[in-house]
C-alpha positions as CSV (number, residue, x, y, z in Angstrom):
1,X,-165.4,-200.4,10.1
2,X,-167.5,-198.1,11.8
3,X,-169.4,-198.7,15.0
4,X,-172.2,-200.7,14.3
5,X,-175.7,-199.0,14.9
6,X,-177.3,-200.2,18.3
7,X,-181.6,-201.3,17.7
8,X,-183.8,-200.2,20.3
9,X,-184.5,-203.2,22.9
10,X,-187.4,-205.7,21.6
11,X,-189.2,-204.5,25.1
12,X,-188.9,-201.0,24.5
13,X,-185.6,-199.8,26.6
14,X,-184.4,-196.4,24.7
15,X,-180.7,-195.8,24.6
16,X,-178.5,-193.0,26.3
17,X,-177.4,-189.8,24.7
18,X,-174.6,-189.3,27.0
19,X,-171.6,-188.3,25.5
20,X,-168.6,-190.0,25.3
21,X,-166.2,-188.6,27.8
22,X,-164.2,-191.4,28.9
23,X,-161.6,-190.5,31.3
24,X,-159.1,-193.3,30.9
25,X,-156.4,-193.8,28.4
26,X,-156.4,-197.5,28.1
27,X,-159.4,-197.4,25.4
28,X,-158.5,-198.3,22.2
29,X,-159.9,-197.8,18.6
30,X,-160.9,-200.9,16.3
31,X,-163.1,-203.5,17.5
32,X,-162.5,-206.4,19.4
33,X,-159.1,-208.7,17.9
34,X,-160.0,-212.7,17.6
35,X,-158.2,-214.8,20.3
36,X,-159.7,-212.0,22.9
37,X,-162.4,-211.7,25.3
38,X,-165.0,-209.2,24.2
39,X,-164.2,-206.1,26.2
40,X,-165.8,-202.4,26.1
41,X,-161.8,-201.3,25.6
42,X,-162.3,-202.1,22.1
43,X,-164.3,-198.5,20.8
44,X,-165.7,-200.4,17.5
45,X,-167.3,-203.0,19.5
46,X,-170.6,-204.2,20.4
47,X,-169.4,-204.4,24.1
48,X,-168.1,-200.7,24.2
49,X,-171.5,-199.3,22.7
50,X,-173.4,-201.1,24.9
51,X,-171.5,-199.8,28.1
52,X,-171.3,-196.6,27.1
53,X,-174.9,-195.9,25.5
54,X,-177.0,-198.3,26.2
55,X,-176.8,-199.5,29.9
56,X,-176.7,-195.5,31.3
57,X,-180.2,-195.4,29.5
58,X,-181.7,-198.6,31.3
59,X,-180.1,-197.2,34.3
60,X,-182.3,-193.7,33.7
61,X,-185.4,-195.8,32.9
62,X,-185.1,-198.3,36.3
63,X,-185.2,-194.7,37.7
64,X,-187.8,-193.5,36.0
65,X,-189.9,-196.4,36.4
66,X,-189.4,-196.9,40.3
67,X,-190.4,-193.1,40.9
68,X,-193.2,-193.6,38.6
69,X,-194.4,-196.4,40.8
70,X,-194.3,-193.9,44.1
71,X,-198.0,-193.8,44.2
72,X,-198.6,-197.2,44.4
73,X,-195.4,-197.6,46.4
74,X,-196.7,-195.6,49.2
75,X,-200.2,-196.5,48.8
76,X,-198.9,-200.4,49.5
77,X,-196.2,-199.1,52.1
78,X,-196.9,-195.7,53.4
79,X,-194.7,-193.2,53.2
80,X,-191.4,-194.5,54.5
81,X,-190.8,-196.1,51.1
82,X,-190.2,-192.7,49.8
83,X,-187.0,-193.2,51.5
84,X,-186.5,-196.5,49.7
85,X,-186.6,-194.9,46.6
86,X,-184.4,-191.5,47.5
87,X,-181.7,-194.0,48.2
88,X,-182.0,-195.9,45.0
89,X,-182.2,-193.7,42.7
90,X,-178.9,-192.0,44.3
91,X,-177.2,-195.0,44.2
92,X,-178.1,-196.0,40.5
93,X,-176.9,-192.5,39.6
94,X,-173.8,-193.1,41.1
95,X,-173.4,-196.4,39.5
96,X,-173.9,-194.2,36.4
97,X,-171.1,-192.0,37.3
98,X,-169.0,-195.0,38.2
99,X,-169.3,-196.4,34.7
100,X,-169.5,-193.3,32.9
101,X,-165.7,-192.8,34.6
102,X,-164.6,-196.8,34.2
103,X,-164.4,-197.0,38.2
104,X,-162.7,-200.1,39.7
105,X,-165.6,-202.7,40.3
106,X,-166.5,-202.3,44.4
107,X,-167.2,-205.5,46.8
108,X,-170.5,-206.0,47.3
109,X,-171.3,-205.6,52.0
110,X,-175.4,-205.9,52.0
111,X,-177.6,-209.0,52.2
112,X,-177.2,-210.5,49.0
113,X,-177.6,-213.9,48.9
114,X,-175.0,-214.2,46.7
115,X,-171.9,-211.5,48.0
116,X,-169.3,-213.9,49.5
117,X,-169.3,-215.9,45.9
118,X,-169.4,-212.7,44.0
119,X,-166.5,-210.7,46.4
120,X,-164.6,-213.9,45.9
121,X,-164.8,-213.8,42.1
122,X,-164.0,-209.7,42.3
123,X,-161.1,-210.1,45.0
124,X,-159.2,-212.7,42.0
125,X,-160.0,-210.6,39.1
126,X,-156.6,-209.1,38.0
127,X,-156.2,-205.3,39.1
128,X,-156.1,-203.8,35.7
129,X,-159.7,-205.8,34.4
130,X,-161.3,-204.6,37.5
131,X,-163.1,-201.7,35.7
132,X,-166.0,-201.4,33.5
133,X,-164.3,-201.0,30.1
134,X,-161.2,-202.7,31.0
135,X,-163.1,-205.8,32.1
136,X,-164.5,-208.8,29.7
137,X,-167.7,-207.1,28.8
138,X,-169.8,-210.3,30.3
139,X,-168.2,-209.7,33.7
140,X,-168.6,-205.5,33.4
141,X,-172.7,-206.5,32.1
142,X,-173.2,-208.9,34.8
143,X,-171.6,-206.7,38.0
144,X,-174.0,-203.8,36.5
145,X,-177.6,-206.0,36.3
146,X,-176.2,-207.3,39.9
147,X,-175.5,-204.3,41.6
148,X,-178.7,-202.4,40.3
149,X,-181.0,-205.3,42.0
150,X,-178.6,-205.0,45.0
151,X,-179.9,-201.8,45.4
152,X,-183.7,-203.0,45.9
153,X,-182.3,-206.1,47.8
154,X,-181.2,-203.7,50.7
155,X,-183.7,-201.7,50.7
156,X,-186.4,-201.7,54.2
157,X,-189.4,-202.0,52.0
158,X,-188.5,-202.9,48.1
159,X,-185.9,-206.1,48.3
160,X,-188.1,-208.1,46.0
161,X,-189.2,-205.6,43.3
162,X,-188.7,-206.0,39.9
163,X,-188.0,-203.1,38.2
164,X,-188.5,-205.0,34.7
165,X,-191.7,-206.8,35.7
166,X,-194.3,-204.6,33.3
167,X,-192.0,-205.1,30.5
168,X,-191.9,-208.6,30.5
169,X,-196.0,-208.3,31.6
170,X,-196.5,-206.2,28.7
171,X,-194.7,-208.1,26.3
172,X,-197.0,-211.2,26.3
173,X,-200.6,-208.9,26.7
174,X,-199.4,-207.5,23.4
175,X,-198.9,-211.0,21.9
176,X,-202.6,-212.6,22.5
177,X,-202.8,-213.1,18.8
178,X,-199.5,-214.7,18.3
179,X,-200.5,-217.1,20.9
180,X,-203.5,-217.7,19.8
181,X,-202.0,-218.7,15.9
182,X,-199.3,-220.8,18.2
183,X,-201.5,-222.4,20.2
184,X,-203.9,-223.6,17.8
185,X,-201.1,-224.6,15.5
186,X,-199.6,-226.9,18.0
187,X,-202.4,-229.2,19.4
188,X,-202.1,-232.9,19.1
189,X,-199.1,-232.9,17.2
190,X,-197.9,-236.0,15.9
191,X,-194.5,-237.4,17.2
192,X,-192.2,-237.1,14.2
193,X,-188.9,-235.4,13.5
194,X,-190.3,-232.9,10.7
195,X,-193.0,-231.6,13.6
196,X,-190.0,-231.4,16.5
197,X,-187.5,-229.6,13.9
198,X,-190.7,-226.9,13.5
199,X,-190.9,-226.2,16.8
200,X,-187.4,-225.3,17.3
201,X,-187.1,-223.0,14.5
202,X,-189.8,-221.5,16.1
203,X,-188.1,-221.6,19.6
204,X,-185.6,-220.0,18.3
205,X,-187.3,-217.1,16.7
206,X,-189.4,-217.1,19.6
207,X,-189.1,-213.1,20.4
208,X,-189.2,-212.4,16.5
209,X,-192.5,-214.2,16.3
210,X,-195.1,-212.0,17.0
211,X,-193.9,-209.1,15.0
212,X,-192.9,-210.9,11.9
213,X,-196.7,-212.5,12.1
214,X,-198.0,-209.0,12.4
215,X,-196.1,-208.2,9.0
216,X,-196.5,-211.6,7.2
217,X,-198.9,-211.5,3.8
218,X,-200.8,-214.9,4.1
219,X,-201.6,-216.5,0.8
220,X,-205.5,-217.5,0.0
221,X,-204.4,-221.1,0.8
222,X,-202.2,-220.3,3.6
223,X,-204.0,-222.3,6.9
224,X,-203.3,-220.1,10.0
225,X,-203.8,-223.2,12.0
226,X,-200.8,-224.8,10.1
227,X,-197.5,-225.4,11.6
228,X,-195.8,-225.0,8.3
229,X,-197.5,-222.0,8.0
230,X,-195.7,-220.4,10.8
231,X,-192.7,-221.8,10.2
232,X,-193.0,-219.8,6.8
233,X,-194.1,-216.9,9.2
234,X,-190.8,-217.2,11.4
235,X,-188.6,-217.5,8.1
236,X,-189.0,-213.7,6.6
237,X,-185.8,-212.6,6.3
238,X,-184.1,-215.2,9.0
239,X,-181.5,-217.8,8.3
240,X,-180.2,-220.3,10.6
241,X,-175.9,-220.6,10.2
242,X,-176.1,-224.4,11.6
243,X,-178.8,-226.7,12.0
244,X,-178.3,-229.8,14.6
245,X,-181.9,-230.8,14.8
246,X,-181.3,-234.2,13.5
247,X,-178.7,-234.6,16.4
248,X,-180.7,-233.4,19.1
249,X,-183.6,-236.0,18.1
250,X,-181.2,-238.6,17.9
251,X,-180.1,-237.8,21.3
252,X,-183.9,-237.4,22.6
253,X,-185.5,-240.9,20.9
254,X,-182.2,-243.2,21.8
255,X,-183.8,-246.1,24.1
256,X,-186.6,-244.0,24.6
257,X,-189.3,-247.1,24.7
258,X,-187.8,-248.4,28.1
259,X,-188.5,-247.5,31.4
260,X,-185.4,-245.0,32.3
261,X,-185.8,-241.5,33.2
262,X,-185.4,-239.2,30.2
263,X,-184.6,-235.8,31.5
264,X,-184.4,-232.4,29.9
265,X,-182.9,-229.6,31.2
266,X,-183.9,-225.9,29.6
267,X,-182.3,-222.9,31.0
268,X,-184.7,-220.0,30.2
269,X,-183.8,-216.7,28.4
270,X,-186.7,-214.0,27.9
271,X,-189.8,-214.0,29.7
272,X,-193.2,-212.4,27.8
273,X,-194.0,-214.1,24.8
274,X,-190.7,-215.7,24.2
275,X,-191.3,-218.0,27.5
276,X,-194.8,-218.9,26.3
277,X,-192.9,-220.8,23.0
278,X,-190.7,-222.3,25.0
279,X,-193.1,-223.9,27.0
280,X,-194.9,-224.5,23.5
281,X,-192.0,-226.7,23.3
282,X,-191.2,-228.3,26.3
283,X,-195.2,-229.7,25.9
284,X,-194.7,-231.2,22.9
285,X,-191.4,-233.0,24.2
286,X,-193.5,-234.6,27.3
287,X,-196.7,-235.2,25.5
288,X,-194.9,-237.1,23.4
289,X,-192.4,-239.2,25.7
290,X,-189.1,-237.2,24.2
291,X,-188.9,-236.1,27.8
292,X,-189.9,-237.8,31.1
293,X,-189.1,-234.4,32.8
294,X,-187.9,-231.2,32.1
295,X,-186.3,-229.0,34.3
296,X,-186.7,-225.8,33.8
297,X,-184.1,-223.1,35.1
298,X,-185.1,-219.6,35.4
299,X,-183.3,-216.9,37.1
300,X,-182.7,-215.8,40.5
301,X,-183.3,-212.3,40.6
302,X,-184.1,-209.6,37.9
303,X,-181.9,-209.9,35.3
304,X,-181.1,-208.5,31.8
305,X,-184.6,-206.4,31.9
306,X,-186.3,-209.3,30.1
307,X,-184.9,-212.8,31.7
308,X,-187.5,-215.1,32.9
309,X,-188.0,-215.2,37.2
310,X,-190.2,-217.5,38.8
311,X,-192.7,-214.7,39.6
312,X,-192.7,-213.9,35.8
313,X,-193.9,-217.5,35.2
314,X,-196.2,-217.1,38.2
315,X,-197.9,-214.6,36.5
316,X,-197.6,-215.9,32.9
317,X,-199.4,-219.0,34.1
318,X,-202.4,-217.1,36.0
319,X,-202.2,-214.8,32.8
320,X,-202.9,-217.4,30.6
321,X,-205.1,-219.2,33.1
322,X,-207.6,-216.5,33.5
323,X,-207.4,-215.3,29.5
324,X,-211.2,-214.8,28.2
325,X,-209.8,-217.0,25.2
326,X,-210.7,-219.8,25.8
327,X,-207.7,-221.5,23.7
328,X,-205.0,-219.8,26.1
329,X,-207.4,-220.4,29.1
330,X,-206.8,-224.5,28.4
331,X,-203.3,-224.4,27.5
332,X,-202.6,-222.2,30.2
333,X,-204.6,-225.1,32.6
334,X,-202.7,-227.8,30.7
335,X,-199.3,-226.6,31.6
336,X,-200.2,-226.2,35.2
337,X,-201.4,-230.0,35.3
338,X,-198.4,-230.9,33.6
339,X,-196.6,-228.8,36.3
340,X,-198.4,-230.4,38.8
341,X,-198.1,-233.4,37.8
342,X,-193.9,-232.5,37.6
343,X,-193.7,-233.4,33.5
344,X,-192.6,-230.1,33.8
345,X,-190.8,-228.4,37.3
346,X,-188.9,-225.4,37.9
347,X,-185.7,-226.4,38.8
348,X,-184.3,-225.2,42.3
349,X,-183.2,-221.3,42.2
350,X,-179.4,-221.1,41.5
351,X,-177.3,-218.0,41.1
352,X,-174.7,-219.6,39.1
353,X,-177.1,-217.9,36.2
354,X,-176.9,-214.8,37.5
355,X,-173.2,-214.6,38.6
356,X,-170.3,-213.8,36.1
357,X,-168.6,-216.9,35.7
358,X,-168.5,-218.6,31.9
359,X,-170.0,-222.2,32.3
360,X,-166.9,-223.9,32.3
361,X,-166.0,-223.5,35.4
362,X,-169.2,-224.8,36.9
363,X,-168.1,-227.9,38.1
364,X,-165.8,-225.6,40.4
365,X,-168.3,-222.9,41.3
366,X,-171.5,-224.7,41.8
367,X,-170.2,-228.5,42.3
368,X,-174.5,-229.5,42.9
369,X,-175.9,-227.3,40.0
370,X,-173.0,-229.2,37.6
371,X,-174.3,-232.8,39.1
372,X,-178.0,-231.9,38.4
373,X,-177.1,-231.3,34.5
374,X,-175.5,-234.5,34.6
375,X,-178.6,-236.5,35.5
376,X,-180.5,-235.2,32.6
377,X,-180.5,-237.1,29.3
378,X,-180.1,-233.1,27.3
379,X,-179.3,-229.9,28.8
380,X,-180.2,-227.0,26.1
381,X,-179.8,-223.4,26.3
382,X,-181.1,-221.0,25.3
383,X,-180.5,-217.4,24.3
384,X,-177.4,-215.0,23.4
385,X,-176.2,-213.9,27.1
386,X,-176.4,-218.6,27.8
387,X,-174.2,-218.6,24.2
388,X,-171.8,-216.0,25.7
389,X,-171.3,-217.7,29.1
390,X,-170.8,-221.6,27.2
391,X,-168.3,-219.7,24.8
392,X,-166.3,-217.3,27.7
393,X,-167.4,-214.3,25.9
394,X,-164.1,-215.2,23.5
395,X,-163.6,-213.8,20.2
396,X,-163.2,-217.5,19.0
397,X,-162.5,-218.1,15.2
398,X,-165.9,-218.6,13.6
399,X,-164.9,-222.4,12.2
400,X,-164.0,-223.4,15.8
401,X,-165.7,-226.4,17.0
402,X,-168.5,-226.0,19.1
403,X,-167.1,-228.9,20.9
404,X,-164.0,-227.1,21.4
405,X,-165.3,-223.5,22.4
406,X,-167.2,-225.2,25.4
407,X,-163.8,-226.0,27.4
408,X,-164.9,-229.5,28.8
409,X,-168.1,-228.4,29.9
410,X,-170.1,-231.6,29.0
411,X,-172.3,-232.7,31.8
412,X,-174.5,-233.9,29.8
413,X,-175.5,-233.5,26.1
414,X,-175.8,-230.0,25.2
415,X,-177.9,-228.1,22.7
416,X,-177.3,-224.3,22.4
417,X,-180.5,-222.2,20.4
418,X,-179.3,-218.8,20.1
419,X,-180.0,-216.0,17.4
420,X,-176.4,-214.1,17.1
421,X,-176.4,-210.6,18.8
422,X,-172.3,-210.3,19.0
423,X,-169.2,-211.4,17.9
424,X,-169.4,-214.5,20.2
425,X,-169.9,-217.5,17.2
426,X,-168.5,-220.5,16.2
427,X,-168.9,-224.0,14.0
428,X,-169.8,-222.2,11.3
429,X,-168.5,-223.9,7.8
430,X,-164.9,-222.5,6.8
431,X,-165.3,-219.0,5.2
432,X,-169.0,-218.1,5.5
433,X,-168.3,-215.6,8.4
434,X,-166.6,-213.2,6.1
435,X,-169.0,-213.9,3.7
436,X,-171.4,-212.8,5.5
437,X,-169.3,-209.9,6.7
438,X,-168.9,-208.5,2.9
439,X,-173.1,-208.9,2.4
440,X,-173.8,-207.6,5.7
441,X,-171.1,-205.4,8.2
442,X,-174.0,-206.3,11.6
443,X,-174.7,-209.7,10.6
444,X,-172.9,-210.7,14.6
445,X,-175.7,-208.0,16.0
446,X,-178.7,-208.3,13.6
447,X,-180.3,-210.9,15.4
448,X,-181.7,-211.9,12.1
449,X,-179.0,-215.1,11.9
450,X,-179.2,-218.0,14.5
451,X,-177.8,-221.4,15.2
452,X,-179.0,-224.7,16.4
453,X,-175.8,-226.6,17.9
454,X,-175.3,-229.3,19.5
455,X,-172.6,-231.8,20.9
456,X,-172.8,-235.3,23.3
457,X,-171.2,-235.6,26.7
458,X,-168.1,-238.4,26.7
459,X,-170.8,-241.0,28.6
460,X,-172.8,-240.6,25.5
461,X,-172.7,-242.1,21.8
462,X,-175.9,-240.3,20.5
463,X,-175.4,-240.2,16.6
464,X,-172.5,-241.5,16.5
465,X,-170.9,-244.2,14.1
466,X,-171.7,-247.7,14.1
467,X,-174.7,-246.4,16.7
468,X,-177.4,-246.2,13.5
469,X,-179.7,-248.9,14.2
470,X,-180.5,-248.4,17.8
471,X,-181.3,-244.8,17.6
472,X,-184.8,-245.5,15.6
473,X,-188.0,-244.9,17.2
474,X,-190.1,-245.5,14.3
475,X,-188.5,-246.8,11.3
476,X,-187.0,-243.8,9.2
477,X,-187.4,-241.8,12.2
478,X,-184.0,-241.8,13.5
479,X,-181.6,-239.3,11.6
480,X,-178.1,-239.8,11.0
481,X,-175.5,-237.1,11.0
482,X,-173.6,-236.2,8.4
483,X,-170.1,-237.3,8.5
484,X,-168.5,-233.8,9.1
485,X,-170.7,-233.9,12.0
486,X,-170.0,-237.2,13.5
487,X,-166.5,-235.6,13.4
488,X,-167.2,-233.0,15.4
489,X,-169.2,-235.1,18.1
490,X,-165.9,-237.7,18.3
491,X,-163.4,-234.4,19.2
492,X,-162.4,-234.0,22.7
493,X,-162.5,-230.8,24.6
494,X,-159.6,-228.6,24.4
495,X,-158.4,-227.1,28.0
């Protein structure tokens, strides 16, 4: 099969038209094998396209944005930052040239919070996977978005600038009217399954959302102000593989009329408008006593051009706080009373997000992040690159367990909402993977298929068997899984 064709970035990043001159001999044709770690050594894959084309074209336009920014720069400076810059932009074009030529990874000697656990990680990786192409492509991706904000980091003047910021910024300006629809959808929901279920089909389209409501033909009868309605709007040409939604409302309304803390964690993917539905969500689930807390996790530094920071929500918050609409004006004052109030924190910065390790090996590499998760009754994450990292960025067989692809990483029940942009998937029913390959060759890339997954820790019997009649909240509230499900949730993790 043919590469597949790589689709410009939501946020507007255009792709490289440097050719491919690889000097190594270890590249191979075909895409990735199963049983394999996704690797930019495999020609046909997503992971080799994306190394080769794609990140030498966000390297160019981090360049071109930082010079762009000179005036300012200097303005906000003086004129020593020109220095900043000379010495950033040379060292992103080397990093080019280092990629370009599948260089050996280099050790990281500045003041990055972060070096001694990232040397450490690069000092044990074997010899051979130690380059760009020839490493797991997650480790390659990661070591790239690192070493570009390492760049900044060590700078005199610029060790805190974002060079993704205005994307992220732009992205929710250009959304007012999606929020808008959202906002007024969602006010003074009722507590119910059907309305929780909306909301994360919604979540999950979250970064589809505000162009498929640009393109969506609204019947005479349709009501804008309708959640159904934009659930209809969030469905064009979108199909979710695996729906756990009754699971993870069992998980959330189990004992939930007693005193005990009921904590959420959400580990944060996009910023822009994507963030605003998550926190679209996370309302709903403290309004309405799902959630005593959530946590939110964001990321330490810049990261993937369109990951959320704290900054971003910073100024998403004083965005939507000083918005002329009055609608986004009072949910953008609600959420900072329910922040201050803590219904809603941001969780202490880690850089366990932002490192290169698969989440399995957590409870190793970040001992006090892995014991926070366990305190909370859900942890659920969010996003493609947070699939990747539960999964290893393994080629796993598509009919694989969840519970089995996660490696014993279970601190707490886990929820993963992810629309599929490579060939990282599993618990999908036997055979609909190559179904889906005869309809559709980019199904894994498309970003039009998602999943809603979900598993319990061991301490917890959520849905499970025999567990029925204490997981109402309301009579008929409380779903129970089907039985190929409950199988899944009584497997136990695989090494």
């Amino acid at each position: 099969m043919p590469p597949p064709q790589l689709k410009l970035n939501k946020m507007g990043w255009r792709i490289s038209t440097r050719s491919d001159r690889s000097t190594n001999t270890d590249l191979m044709e075909g895409p990735t094998p199963r049983h394999s770690l996704l690797s930019g050594r495999y020609k046909q894959s997503f992971a080799y396209l994306t190394l080769r084309t794609r990140m030498p074209g966000i390297m160019q336009q981090v360049i071109m944005r930082v010079t762009g920014d000179i005036p300012d720069l200097v303005i906000k400076y003086g004129e020593d930052v020109r220095k900043d810059v000379k010495q950033i932009v040379d060292a992103i074009e080397r990093l080019k040239m280092e990629l370009n030529r599948d260089r050996q990874f280099l050790l990281f000697h500045g003041s990055e919070p972060d070096k001694a656990e990232w040397n450490a990680f690069l000092t044990e990786m074997p010899r051979p996977k130690r380059s760009f192409f020839r490493a797991c492509w997650l480790h390659a991706e990661c070591y790239l978005y690192r070493r570009i904000f390492s760049f900044f980091e060590n700078s005199r003047f610029l060790h805190t600038y974002d060079c993704f910021d205005h994307l992220k910024q732009e992205d929710l300006m250009m959304s007012d009217a999606a929020m808008r629809a959202l906002a007024r959808a969602t006010r003074s929901l009722p507590r119910s399954y059907d309305v929780f279920s909306k909301l994360l089909t919604i979540n999950l389209w979250g970064n589809h959302f505000e162009m498929q409501l640009g393109a969506f033909e609204f019947d005479e009868e349709d009501d804008q102000n309708d959640i159904n309605v934009l659930v209809k709007v969030v469905d064009i040409d979108k199909i979710i593989l695996v729906n756990d939604s009754p699971l993870i409302w069992n998980c959330l309304v189990k004992n939930n009329k007693t005193s005990e803390d009921r904590i959420v964690d959400f580990v944060c993917d996009n910023g822009g408008f994507e963030f605003f539905t998550d926190m679209i969500l996370l309302e709903y689930m403290v309004e309405n006593k799902l959630a005593t807390q959530v946590r939110v996790h964001v990321k330490a530094i810049p990261w993937y051009i369109s990951d959320v920071t704290r900054a971003d929500v910073d100024w998403t918050m004083e965005y939507l706080i000083g918005n002329r609409d009055e609608l986004l004006s009072s949910v953008g004052k609600k959420w900072a009373r329910l922040m201050s109030s803590e219904k809603i924190v941001i969780a202490p910065t880690s850089y366990f997000w932002t490192g290169p390790q698969p989440y399995f090996v957590m409870v190793e590499s970040d001992l006090e992040l892995y014991r926070t998760l366990t305190t909370s009754r859900l942890a659920i994450f969010k996003g493609d690159l947070n699939y990747r990292k539960l999964m290893g960025d393994y080629i796993w067989d598509s009919a694989e367990e969840f519970i089995t692809c996660l490696r014993g990483f279970r601190p707490t029940n886990i929820c993963a909402l992810r629309s599929v942009k490579c060939e990282v998937v599993c618990g999908l029913p036997e055979g609909l993977a190559d179904a889906l390959l005869r309809a559709d060759h980019n199904w894994m890339i498309s970003g039009d298929y998602g999943v809603i997954q979900y598993t319990d820790s061991l301490k917890c019997s959520c849905a499970l068997p025999g567990q029925e009649d204490h997981l109402r909240d309301d009579p008929g509230t409380a779903l129970v899984a089907p039985q190929s499900q409950r199988s899944t949730l009584l497997m136990t993790p695989s090494g």
